[in-house]
C-alpha positions as CSV (number, residue, x, y, z in Angstrom):
1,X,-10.2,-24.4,2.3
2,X,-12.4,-21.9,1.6
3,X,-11.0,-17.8,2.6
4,X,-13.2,-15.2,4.1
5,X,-13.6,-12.1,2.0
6,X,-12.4,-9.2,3.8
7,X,-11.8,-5.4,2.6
8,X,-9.9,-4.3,5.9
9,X,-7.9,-5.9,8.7
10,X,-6.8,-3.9,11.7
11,X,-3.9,-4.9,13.9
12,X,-3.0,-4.4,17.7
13,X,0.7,-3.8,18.2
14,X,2.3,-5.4,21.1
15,X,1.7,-9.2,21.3
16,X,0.4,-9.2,17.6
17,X,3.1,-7.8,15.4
18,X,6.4,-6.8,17.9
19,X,7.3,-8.3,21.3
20,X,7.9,-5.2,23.5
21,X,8.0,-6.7,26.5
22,X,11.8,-5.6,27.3
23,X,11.3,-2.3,27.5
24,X,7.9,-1.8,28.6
25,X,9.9,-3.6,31.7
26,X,12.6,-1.5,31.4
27,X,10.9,1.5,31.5
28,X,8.3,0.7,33.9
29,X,11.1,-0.4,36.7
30,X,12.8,2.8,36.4
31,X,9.4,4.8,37.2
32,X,8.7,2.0,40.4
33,X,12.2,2.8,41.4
34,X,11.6,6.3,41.5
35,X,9.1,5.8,43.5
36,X,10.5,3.3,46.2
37,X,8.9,0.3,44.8
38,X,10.5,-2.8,44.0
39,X,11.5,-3.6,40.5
40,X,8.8,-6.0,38.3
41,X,9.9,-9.3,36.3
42,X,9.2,-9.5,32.6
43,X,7.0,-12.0,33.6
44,X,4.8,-10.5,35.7
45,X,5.0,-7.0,33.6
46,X,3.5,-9.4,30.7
47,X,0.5,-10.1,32.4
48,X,-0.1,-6.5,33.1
49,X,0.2,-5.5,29.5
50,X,-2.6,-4.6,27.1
51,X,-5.4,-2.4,29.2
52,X,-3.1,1.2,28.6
53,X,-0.6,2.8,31.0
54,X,-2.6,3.6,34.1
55,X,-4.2,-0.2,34.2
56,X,-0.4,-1.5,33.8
57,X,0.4,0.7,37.2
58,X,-2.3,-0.3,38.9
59,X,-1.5,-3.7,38.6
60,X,2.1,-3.3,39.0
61,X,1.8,-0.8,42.0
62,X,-0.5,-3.0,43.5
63,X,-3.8,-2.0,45.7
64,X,-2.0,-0.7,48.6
65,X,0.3,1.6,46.7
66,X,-2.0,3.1,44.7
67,X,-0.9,7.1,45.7
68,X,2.1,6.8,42.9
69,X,-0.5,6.2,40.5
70,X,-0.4,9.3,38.5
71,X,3.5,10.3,39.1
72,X,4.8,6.4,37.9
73,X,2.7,7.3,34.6
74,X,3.7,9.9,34.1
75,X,7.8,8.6,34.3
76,X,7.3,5.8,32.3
77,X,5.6,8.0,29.5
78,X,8.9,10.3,29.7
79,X,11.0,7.5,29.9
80,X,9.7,5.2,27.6
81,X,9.3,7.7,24.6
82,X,13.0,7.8,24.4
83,X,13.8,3.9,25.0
84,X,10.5,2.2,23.3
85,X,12.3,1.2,20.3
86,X,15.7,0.2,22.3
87,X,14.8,-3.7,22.0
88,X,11.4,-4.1,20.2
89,X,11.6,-7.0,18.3
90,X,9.1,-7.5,15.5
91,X,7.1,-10.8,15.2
92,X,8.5,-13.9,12.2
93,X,6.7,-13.0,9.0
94,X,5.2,-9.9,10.0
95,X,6.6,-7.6,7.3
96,X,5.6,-10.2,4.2
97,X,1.7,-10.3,6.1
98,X,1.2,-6.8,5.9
99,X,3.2,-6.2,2.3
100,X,0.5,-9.5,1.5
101,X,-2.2,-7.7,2.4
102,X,-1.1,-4.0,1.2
103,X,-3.7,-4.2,-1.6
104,X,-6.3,-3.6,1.2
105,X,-7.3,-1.3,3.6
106,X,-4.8,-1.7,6.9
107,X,-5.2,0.6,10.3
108,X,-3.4,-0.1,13.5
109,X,-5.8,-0.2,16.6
110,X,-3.5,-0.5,19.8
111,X,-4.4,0.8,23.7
112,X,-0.7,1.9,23.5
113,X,-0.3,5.6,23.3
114,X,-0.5,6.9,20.0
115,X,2.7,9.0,20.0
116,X,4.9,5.5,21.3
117,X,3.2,3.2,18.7
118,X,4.4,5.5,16.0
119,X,8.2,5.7,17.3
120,X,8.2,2.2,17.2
121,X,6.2,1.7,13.9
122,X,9.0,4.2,12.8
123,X,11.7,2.7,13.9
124,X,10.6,-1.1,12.5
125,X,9.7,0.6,8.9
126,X,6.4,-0.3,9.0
127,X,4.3,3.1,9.7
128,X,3.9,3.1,5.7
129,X,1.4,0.0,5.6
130,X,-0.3,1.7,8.2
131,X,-2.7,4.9,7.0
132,X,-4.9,4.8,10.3
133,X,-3.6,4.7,13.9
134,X,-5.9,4.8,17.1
135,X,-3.9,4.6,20.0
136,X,-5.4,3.8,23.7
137,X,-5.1,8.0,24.0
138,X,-6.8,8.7,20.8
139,X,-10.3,9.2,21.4
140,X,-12.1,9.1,25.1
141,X,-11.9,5.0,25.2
142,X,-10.1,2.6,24.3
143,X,-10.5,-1.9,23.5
144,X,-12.4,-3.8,24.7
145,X,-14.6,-0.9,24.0
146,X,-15.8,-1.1,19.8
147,X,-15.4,2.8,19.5
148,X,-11.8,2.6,18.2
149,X,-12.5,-0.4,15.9
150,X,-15.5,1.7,14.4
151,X,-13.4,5.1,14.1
152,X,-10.5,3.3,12.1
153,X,-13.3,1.7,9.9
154,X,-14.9,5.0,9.5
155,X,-11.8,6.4,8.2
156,X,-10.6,3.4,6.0
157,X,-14.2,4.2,4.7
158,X,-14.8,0.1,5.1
159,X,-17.8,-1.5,6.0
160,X,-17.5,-2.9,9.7
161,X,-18.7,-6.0,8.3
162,X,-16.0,-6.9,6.3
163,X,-12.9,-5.8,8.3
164,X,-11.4,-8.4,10.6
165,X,-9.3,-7.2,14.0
166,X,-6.3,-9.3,14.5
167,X,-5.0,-9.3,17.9
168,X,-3.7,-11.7,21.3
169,X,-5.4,-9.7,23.5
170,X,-9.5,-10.8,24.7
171,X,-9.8,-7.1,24.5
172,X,-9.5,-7.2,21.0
173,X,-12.0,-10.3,20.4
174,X,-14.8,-8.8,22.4
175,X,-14.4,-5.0,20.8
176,X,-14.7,-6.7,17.5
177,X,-17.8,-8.6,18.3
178,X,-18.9,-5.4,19.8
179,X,-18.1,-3.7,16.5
180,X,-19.6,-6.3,14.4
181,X,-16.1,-7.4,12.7
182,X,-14.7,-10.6,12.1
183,X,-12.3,-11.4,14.8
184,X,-8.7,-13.2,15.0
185,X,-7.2,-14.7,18.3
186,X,-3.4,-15.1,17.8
187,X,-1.7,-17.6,20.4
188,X,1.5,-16.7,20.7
189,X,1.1,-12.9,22.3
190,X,0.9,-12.0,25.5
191,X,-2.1,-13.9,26.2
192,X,-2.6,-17.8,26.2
193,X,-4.5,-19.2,23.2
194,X,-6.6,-20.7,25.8
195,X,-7.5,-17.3,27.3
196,X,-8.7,-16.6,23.6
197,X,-10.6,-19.8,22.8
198,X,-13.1,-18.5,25.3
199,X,-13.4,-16.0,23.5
200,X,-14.8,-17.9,20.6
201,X,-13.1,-15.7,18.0
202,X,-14.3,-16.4,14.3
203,X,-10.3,-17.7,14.0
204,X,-7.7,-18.5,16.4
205,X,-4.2,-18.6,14.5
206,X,-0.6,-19.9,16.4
207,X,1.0,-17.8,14.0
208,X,0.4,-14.7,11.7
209,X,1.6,-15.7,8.5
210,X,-1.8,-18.3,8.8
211,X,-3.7,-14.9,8.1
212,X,-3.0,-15.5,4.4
213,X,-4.7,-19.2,4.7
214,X,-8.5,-18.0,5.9
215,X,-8.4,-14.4,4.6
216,X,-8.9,-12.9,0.6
């Protein structure tokens, strides 16, 4: 099988590298509880992940309960900067991808915030592979939009062209596309490969170490 020539690759972090489900759940019940608001399942609180902090809120507040809004984000942002690494658990072959791939250009695009990606990129010994991080508070928007794609490409100094973005998220498949970058659908985040397929991403992988299959 033939490989696609790439010069970068860009990765989202939760769904795509770690499961962080746990304590996102963790974190974001104890803000809700503070608030008088029943507690979330890590069921439901995976469906609200992966539009930023105020999206997940919205969703888990619900439209009638909207007026905790701004004080829930801000207690999960206090709480979860000291618990985000409690029970992260980082993805099967993860580590040998990236050290793969360490002969290119690697940047971490995530609608996390940038200051939580990098605990947990510390914690997981990985923040070395990883030169360039947007987070979803980086610059003034965030995926689906192709600003933060084009930004880490600017300072990778790669063409756009030749980078793929590797994510589970439909975010990530239309801000590449946006971008004008090759884009990878992963199946086993927190999104269903189905959910993806519509996407029609260039490839749609059930698991991450397939990356070294279709990309040189």
């Amino acid at each position: 099988m033939d490989t696609t020539p790439v010069s970068a690759l860009l990765f989202d972090l939760d769904g795509t590298l770690v499961d962080t489900r746990r304590d996102i759940t963790d974190s974001l019940n104890e803000a809700l509880s503070r608030v008088g608001r029943p507690p979330r399942t890590i069921d439901e609180v995976t469906t609200f992940i992966g539009d930023g902090v105020r999206e997940l809120f919205s969703k888990a507040l619900g439209p009638g309960h909207l007026e905790h809004l701004d004080r829930c984000c801000d207690l999960f942002i206090r709480h979860y900067s000291q618990h985000c690494a409690d029970h992260v658990i980082l993805y099967p072959g993860v580590t040998d991808v990236l050290a793969h791939f360490s002969h290119k250009r690697l940047a971490m695009v995530t609608n996390k915030p940038e200051h939580h990606s990098r605990l947990i990129l510390k914690a997981l010994k990985l923040e070395s592979f990883f030169p360039v991080l947007i987070g979803g508070d980086t610059l003034p928007e965030r995926k689906p939009s192709p600003l933060p794609l084009l930004k880490a490409a600017e300072q990778l100094r790669v063409d756009p062209a030749r980078t793929v973005m590797v994510g589970d998220n439909t975010g990530d498949i239309s801000a590449a596309r946006a971008a004008g970058m090759i884009s990878c659908g992963l199946t086993y985040g927190y999104r269903s490969g189905h959910d993806l397929s519509l996407e029609k991403p260039d490839f749609l992988l059930d698991h991450l170490t397939e990356l070294r299959r279709v990309l040189s």
